[in-house]
PyMOL CGO cylinders between C-alpha atoms (Angstrom):
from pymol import cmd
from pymol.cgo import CYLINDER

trace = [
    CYLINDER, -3.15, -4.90, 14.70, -4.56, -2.00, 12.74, 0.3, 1, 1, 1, 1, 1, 1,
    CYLINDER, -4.56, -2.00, 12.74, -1.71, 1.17, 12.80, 0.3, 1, 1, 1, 1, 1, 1,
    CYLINDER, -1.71, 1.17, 12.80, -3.57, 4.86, 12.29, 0.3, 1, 1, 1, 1, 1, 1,
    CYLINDER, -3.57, 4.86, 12.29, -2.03, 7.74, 11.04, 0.3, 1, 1, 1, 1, 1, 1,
    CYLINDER, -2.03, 7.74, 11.04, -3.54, 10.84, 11.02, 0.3, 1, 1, 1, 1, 1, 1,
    CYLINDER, -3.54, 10.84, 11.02, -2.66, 14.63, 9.24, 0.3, 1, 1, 1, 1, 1, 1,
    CYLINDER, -2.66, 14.63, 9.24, -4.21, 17.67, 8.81, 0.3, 1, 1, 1, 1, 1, 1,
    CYLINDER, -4.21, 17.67, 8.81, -4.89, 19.70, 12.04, 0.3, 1, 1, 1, 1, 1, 1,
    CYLINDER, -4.89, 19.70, 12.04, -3.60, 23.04, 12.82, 0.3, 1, 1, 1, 1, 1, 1,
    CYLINDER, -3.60, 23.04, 12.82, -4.15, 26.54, 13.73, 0.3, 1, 1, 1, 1, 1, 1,
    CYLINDER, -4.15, 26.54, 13.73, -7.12, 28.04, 11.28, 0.3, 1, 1, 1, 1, 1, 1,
    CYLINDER, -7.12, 28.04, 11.28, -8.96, 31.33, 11.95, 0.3, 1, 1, 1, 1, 1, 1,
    CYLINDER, -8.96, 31.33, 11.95, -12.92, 31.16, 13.04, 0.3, 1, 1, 1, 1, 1, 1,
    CYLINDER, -12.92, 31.16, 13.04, -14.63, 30.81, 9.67, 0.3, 1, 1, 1, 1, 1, 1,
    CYLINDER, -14.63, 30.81, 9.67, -12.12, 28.89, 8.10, 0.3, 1, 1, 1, 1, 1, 1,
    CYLINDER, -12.12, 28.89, 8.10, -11.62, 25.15, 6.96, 0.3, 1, 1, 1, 1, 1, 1,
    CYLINDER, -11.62, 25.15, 6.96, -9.56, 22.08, 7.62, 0.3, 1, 1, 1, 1, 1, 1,
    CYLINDER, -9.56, 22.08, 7.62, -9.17, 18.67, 6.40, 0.3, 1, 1, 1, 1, 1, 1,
    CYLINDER, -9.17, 18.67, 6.40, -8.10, 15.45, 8.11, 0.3, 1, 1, 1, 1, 1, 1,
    CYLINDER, -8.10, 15.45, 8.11, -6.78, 12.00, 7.29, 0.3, 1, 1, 1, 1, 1, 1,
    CYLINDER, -6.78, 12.00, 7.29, -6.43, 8.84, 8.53, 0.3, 1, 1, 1, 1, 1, 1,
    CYLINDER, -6.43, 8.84, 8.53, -4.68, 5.82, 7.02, 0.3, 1, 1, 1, 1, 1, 1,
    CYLINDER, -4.68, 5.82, 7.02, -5.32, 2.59, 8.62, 0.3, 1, 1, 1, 1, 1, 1,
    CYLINDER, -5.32, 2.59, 8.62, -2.77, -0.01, 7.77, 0.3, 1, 1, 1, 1, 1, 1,
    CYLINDER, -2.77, -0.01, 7.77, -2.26, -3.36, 8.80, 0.3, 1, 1, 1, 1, 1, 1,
    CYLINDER, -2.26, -3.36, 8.80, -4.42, -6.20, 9.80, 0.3, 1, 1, 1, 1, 1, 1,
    CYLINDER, -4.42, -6.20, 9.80, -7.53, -4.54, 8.24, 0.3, 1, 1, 1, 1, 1, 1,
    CYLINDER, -7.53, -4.54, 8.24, -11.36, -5.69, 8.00, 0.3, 1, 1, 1, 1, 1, 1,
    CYLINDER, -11.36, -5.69, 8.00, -13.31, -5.58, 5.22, 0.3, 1, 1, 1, 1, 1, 1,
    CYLINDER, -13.31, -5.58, 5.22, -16.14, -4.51, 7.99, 0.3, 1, 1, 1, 1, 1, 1,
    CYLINDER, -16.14, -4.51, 7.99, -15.34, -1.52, 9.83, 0.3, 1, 1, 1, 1, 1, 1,
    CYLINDER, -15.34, -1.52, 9.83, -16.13, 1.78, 10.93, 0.3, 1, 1, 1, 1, 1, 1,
    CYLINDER, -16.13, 1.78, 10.93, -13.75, 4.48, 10.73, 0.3, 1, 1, 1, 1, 1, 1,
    CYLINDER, -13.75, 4.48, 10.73, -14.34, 7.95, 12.44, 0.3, 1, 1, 1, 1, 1, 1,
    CYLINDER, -14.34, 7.95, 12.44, -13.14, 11.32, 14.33, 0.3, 1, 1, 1, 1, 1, 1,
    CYLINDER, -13.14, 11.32, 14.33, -13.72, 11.53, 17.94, 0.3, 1, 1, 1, 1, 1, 1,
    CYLINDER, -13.72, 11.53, 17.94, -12.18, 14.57, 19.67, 0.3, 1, 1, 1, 1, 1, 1,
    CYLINDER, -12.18, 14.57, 19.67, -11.06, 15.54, 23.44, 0.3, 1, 1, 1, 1, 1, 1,
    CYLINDER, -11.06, 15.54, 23.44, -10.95, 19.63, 24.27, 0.3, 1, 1, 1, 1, 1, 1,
    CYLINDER, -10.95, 19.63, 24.27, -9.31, 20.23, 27.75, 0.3, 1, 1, 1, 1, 1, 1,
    CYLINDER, -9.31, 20.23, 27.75, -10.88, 19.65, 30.66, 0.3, 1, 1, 1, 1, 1, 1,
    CYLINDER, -10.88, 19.65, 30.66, -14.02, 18.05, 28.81, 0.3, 1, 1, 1, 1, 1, 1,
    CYLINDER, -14.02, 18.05, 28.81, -14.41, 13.74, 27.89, 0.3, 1, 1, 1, 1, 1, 1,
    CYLINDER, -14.41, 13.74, 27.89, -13.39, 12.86, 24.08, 0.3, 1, 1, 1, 1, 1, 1,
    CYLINDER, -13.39, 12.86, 24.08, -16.84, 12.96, 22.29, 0.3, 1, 1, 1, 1, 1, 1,
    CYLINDER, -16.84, 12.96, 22.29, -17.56, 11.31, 18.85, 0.3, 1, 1, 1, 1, 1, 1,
    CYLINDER, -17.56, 11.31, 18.85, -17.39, 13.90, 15.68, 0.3, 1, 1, 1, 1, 1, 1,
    CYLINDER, -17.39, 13.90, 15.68, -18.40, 11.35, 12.92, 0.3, 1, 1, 1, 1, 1, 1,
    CYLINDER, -18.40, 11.35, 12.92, -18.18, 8.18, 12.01, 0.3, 1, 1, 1, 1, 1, 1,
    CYLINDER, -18.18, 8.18, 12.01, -18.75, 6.07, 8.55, 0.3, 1, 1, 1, 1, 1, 1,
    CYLINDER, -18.75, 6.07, 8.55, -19.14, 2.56, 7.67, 0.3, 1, 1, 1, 1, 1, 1,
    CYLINDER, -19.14, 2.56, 7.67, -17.37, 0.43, 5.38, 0.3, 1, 1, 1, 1, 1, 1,
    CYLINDER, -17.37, 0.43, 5.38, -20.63, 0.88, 3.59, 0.3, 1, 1, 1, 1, 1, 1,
    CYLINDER, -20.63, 0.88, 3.59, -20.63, 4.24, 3.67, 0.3, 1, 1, 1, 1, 1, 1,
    CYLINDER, -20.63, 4.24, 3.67, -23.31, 5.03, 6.59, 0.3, 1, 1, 1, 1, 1, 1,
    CYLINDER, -23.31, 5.03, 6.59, -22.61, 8.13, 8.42, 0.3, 1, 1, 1, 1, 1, 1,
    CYLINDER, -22.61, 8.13, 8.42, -23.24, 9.39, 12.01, 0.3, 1, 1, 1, 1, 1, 1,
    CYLINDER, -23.24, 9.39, 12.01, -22.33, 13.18, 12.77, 0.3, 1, 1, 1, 1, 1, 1,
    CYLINDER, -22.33, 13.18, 12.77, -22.62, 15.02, 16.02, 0.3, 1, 1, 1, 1, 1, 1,
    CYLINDER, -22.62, 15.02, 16.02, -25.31, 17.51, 16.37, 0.3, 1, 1, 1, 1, 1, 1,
    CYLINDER, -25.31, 17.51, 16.37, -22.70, 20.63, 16.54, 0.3, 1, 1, 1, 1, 1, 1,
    CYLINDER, -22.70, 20.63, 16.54, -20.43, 19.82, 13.63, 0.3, 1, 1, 1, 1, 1, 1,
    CYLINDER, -20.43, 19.82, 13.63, -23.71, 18.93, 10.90, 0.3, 1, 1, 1, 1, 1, 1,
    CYLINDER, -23.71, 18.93, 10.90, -23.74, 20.95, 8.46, 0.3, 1, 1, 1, 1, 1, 1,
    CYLINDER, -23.74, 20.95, 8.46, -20.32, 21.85, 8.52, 0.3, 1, 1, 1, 1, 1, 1,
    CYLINDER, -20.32, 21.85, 8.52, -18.13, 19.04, 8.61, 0.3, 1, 1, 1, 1, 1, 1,
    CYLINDER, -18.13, 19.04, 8.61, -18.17, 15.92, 6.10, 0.3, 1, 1, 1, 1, 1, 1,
    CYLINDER, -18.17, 15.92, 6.10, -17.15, 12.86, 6.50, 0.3, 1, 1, 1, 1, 1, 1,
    CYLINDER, -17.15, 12.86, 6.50, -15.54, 10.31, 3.25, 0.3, 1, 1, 1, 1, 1, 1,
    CYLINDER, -15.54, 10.31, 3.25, -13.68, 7.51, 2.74, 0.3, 1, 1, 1, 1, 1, 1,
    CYLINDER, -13.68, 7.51, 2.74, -11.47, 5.59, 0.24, 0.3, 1, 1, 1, 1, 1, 1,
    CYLINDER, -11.47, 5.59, 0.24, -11.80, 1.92, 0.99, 0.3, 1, 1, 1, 1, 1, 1,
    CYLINDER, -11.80, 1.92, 0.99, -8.96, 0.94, -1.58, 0.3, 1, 1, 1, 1, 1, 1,
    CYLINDER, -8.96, 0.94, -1.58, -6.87, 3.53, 0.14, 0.3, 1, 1, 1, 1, 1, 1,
    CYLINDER, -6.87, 3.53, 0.14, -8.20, 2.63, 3.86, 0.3, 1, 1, 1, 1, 1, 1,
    CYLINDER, -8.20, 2.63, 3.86, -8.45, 6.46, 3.70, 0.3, 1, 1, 1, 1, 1, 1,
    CYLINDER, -8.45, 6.46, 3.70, -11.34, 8.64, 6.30, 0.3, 1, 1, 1, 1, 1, 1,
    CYLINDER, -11.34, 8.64, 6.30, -11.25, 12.21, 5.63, 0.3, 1, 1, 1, 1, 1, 1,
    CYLINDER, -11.25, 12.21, 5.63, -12.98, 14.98, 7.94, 0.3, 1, 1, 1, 1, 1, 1,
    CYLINDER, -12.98, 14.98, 7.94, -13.63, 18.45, 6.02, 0.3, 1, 1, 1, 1, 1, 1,
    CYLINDER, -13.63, 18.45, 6.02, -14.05, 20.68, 8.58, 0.3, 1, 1, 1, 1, 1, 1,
    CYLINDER, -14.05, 20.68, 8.58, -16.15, 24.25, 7.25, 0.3, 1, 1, 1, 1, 1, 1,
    CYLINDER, -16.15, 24.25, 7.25, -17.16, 27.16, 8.80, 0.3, 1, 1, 1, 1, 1, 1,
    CYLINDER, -17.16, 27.16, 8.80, -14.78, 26.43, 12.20, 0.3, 1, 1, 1, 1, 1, 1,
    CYLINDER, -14.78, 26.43, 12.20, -15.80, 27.70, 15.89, 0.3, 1, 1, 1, 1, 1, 1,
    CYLINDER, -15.80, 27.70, 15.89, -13.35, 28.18, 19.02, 0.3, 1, 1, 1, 1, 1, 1,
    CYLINDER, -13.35, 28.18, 19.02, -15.64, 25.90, 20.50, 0.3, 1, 1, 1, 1, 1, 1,
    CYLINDER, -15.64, 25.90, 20.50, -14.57, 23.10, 17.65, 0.3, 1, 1, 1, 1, 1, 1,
    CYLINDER, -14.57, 23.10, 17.65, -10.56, 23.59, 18.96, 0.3, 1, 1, 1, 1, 1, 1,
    CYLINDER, -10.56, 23.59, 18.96, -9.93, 20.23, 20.25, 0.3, 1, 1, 1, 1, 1, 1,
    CYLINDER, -9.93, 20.23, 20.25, -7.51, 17.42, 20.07, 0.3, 1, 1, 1, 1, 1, 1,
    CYLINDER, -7.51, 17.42, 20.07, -8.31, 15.16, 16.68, 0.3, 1, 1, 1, 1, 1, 1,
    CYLINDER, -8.31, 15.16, 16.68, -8.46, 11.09, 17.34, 0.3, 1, 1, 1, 1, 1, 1,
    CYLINDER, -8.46, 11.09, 17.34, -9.01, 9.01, 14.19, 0.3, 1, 1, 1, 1, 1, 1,
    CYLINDER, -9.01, 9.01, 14.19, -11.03, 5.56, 15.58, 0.3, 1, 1, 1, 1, 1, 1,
    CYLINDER, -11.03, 5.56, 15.58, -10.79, 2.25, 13.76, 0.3, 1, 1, 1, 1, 1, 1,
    CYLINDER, -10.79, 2.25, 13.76, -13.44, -0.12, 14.77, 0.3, 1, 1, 1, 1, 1, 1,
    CYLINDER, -13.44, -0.12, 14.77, -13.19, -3.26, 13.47, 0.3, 1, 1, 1, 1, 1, 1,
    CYLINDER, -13.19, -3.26, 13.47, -15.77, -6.02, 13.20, 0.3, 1, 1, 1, 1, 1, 1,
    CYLINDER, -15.77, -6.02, 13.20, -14.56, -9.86, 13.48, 0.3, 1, 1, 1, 1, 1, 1,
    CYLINDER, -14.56, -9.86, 13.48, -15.01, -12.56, 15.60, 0.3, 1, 1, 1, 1, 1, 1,
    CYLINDER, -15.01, -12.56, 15.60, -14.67, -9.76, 18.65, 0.3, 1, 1, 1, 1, 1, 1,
    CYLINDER, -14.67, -9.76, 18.65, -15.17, -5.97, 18.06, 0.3, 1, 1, 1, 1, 1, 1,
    CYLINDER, -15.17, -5.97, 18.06, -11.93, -4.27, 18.51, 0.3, 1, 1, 1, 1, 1, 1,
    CYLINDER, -11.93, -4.27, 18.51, -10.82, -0.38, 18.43, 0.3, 1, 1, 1, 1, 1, 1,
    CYLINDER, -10.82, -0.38, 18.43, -7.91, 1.42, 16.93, 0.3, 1, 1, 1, 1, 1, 1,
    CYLINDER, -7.91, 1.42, 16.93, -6.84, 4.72, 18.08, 0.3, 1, 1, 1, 1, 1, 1,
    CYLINDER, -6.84, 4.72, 18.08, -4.52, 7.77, 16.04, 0.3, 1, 1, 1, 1, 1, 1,
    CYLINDER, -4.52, 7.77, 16.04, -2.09, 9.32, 18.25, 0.3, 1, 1, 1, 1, 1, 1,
    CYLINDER, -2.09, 9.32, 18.25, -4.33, 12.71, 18.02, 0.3, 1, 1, 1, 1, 1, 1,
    CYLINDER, -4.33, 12.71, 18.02, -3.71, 15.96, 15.70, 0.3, 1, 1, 1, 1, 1, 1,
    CYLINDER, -3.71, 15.96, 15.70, -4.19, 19.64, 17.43, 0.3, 1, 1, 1, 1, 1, 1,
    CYLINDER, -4.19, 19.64, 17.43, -6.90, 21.49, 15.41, 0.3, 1, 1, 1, 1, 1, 1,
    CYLINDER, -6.90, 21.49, 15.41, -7.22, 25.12, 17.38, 0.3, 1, 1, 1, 1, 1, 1,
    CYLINDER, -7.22, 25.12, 17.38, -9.42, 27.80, 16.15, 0.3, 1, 1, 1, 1, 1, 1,
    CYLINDER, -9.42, 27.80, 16.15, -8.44, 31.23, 16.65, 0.3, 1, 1, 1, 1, 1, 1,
    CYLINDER, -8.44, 31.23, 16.65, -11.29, 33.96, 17.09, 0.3, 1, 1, 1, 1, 1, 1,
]
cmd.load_cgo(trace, "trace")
């Protein structure tokens, strides 16, 4: 079992920054991806970004540009800097685990608020 815990979100004016964490811990692989998804109300949880235990990276088309994505593999660390926020970006925060063994399994964070004000 990998255990997430995230930190970070909050209430931020339009124009202004955040950053998120997520600390796996646990039963962790040495091949994974970590990521951000998020879920706004009323809409299906979409995928933010995502990097590999390589360091690969996948970003949404609405958040490039203005959110980065980084990791700490000796800290099993995934960070989300969040720039230049929208309204639109207010959301609930889910840190994703997915790790690659003999089966491909997924973790899930219990979710952080980030709401922008605008």
């Amino acid at each position: 079992q990998v255990q997430l815990v995230e930190s970070g979100g909050g209430l931020v004016q339009a124009g202004g920054s955040l950053r998120l964490s997520c600390a796996a811990s646990g039963s962790t692989f040495s091949l994974n991806v970590m990521g951000w998804h998020r879920q706004a109300p009323g809409k299906q949880r979409e995928l933010v970004a995502v990097i590999s235990s390589a360091g690969t990276t996948t970003y949404a088309d609405s958040v490039k540009g203005r959110f980065t994505i980084s990791r700490d593999n000796a800290k099993n660390t995934v960070y989300l800097q969040m720039n230049s926020l929208k309204p639109e970006d207010t959301a609930v925060y889910y840190c994703k685990y997915r790790a690659y063994d003999r089966l491909i399994n997924d973790y899930w964070g219990q979710g952080v608020q980030v709401t922008v004000s605008s």
